[in-house]
C-alpha positions, 0 to 999 in steps of 0.5 A: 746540547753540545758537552760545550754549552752544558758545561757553560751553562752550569757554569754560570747557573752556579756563579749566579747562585754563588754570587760574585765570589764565586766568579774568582774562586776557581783560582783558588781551588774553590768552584770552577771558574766562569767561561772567559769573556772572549767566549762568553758569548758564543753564538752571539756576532762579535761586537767590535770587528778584529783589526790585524796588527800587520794591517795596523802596523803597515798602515801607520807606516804608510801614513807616517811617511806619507805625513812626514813627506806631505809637511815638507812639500806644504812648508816649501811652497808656503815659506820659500819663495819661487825665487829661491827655488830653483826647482821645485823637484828639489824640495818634493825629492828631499821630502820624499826622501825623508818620509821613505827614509823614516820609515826604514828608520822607525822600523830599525828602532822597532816603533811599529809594533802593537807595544810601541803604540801603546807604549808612547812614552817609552817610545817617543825619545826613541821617535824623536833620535829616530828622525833625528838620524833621518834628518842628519842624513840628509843634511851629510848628503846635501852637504857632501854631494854640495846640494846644499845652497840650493835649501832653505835652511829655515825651511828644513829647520821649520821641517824638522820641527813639524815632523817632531811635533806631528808625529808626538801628536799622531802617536799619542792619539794612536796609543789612545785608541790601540789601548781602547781597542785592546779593552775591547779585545780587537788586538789580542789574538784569541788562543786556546790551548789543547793539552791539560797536562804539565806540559800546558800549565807551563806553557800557559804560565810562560805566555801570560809572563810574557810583557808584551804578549798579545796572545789571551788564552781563553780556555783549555781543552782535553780529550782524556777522561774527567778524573786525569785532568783537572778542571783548572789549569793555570787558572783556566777552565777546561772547556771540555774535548777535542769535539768542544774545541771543534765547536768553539771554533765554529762558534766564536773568533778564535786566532790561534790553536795551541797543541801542548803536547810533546813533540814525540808522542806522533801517533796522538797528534796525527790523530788530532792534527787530522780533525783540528786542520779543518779550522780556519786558526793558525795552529801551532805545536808549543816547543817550549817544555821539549828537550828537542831542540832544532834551528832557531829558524825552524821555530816562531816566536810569542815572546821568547816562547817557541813553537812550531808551525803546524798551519796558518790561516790562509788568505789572512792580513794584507791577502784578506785586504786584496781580495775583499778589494778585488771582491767589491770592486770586480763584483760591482762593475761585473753586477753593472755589465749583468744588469742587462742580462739579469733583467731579461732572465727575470722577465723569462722566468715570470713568463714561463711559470708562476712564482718569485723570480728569485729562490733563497736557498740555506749553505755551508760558508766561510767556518761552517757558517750558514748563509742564505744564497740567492738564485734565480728560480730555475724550479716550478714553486711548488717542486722547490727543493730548499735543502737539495737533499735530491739532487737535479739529474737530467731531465728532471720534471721538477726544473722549468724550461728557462731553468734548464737553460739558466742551470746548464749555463750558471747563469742561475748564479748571477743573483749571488753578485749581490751576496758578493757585494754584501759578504758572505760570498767571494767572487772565487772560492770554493762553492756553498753547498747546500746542507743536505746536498749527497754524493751517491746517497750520503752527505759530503762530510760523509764522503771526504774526510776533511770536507769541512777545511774547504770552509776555511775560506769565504765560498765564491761563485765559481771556483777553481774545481768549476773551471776544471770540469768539477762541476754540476752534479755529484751522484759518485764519490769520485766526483765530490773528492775531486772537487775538494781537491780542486777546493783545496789547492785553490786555498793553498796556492791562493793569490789575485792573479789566480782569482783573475785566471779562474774568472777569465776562464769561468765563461769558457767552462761553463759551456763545456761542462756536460754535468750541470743539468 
């Protein structure tokens, strides 16, 4: 059991005994309190799926210009007659015009934020002046370029009118459910903070006075011993050292990692940034108790708290959307094209020997997580190996004879389109090894140090590593480092063109690679 687990569980055996009290004591400096709820439930899949502000935000301003622009086009046509429409362009370009011009607007009164839907009616005048502007400016052009007489004025006061009470009405609802998905967690951003020392009290203080913060700290950790720091800071437990915070981030859905430490002492944090960069969390440096100060530009803000950027999440927010996109659509119509082929490899391999078609094998994903791959069995049943822990060479005895073939070519991995389509691959990405797979007789987190950041993007059926030669066995250290160097620069440098490049030349490299056996 991990320092992590028996801290909880010792935790919550001593509030059940306590009873409720006890719960709210370690505030004020009575029994520790009780693990928070973000991580209560560790281990467990989180209830509610996270929904991104950024995701949220652009979405609404889509839909609100779309909406807005929608009103005016369906007003036109059903109040002014075709007679007085000279062009019916006329009308589509003036509502256009006012929908992407409202979106520019709302964005200038800053009515796009999480605050901002939650906080209606604070910001519903501030909507209403909004659109106001938007609508005298488009008055002042018509008038001043005389397009005028070519409007209903009755169609742009009915217009006007639609979007106030629409919008009133989208946001009023918008706050309902932005406040539920707050109670449930979905819109904060889960942090934990390491550094237990005054410098993190004050940090912790800072972000919880902060009004319109959406960052819920969930725990504190430290890597001194137990006497040098207290077991509460700011009223939250320490949850134990930087191995426990490694392990609750595997385990449970943090968002950001906060190092409170003083920017001069670099020795430590080269030492932890080393093992925390692995994680699939922005990480940031908090600037806020340092007598150091650069640039405005050089720091990012959680209210006027600063920091400094030490990672950020990579494929997160709008990227995360594209690629999921490119993922069900690119993987469904390349499962329709395979069928064929699929088919013919199945009948294949129930000729050649007894045994299921196709071989479920354990790997490492996306945060470490174990998945449950799908290939086509390229071993004879009772030679299987579950775990790798041998690696295939050449001629292995334990391979078929189709195996050979569909292992040389890959095409062994075409049943992992249905892991695609189900989530717990990516069509590119680096690839799921299996748990015990070595390199010259050690496990690869033996080998590379920093294995584990590669984990930090969902794993795909070829990757970047694969399409450079990287691929097949790994019986040297040499071969295992360089594929991780391939998997890190695919995550760095990221982007769909990329995604289509290494697709494109996948069929290509599986042909060349003198490796896979």
């Amino acid at each position: 059991m991990s320092e992590y687990d028996a801290l909880m569980r010792a935790r919550r055996a001593s509030i059940e005994q306590a009873g409720p009290a006890a719960a709210t004591s370690g505030r004020r400096g009575g029994a520790a309190p009780a693990a928070p709820p973000c991580l209560d439930t560790v281990g467990a899949e989180t209830r509610a799926a996270p929904i991104s502000p950024v995701i949220l935000s652009g979405l609404v301003r889509f839909f609100e210009a779309a909406a807005i622009t929608l009103l005016g086009v369906v007003i036109a046509f059903l109040y002014v007659a075709p007679a007085e429409r000279p062009s019916d362009l006329h009308y589509i370009l003036a509502a256009l015009s006012g929908g992407l011009a409202s979106a520019i607007a709302f964005q200038a009164f800053d009515l796009y934020g999480t605050a901002a839907f939650s906080d209606v009616w604070r910001r519903v005048p501030r909507l209403w002046l909004a659109w106001t502007a938007v609508a005298a400016l488009l008055v002042a052009i018509a008038f001043f370029v005389k397009i005028g007489p070519q409007y209903s004025r009755v169609w742009f006061a009915l217009w006007y009118v639609a979007v106030l009470v629409g919008l009133t009405g989208a946001r009023i609802a918008l706050s309902i459910a932005v406040r539920h998905w707050a109670r449930q967690g979905r819109l904060g951003r889960r942090a934990v903070v390491f550094g237990a020392g005054r410098e993190g009290e004050a940090l912790i203080a800072a972000l919880e006075n902060e009004p319109h913060s959406d960052v819920q700290i969930c725990g504190v950790f430290d890597d001194r011993a137990e006497g040098r720091v207290p077991a509460t800071i700011a009223g939250h437990p320490r949850l134990g050292n930087i191995d426990a915070l490694l392990e609750v981030c595997r385990k449970s859905r943090i968002d950001l990692l906060i190092v409170s430490l003083p920017i001069t002492a670099e020795t430590r944090l080269l030492q932890i940034l080393k093992r925390l960069w692995v994680l699939p969390v922005d990480i940031r440096l908090s600037a806020y108790t340092s007598k150091l100060r650069f640039r405005p530009r050089a720091y990012s803000y959680i209210g006027n708290v600063p920091f400094i950027d030490l990672a950020d999440k990579p494929i997160a927010d709008w990227d995360r959307v594209l690629k999921w996109l490119f993922d069900k659509t690119v993987g469904s119509l390349a499962l329709l094209l395979a069928a064929p082929v699929m088919a013919a490899i199945a009948i294949a391999i129930k000729l050649d020997s007894r045994g299921p078609v196709l071989f479920r094998q354990k790997r490492l994903g996306f945060n470490n997580e174990v998945i449950e791959v799908y290939k086509f069995r390229s071993m004879y049943v009772d030679k299987t190996d579950a775990d790798a822990a041998r690696l295939v060479t050449r001629d292995d005895p334990r391979v078929t004879r189709v195996g050979r073939f569909i292992r040389k070519t890959s095409l062994d991995e075409l049943p992992q389109l249905f892991n695609v389509l189900k989530g717990d691959l990516s069509l590119v990405g680096p690839r799921p090894h299996a748990l015990k797979a070595k390199a010259a007789n050690q496990l690869y987190h033996d080998v590379v140090d920093g294995y584990f950041a590669r984990h930090r993007v969902k794993p795909g059926i070829t990757g970047w590593a694969q399409v450079n030669g990287w691929r097949g066995e790994t019986d040297t250290e040499e071969k295992l480092r360089k594929r991780v160097e391939h998997d890190l620069y695919y995550i760095e440098n990221w982007s769909v063109f990329l995604d289509l490049y290494i697709l494109l030349k996948t069929p290509f490299a599986l042909f060349s690679s003198e490796n896979a056996y």
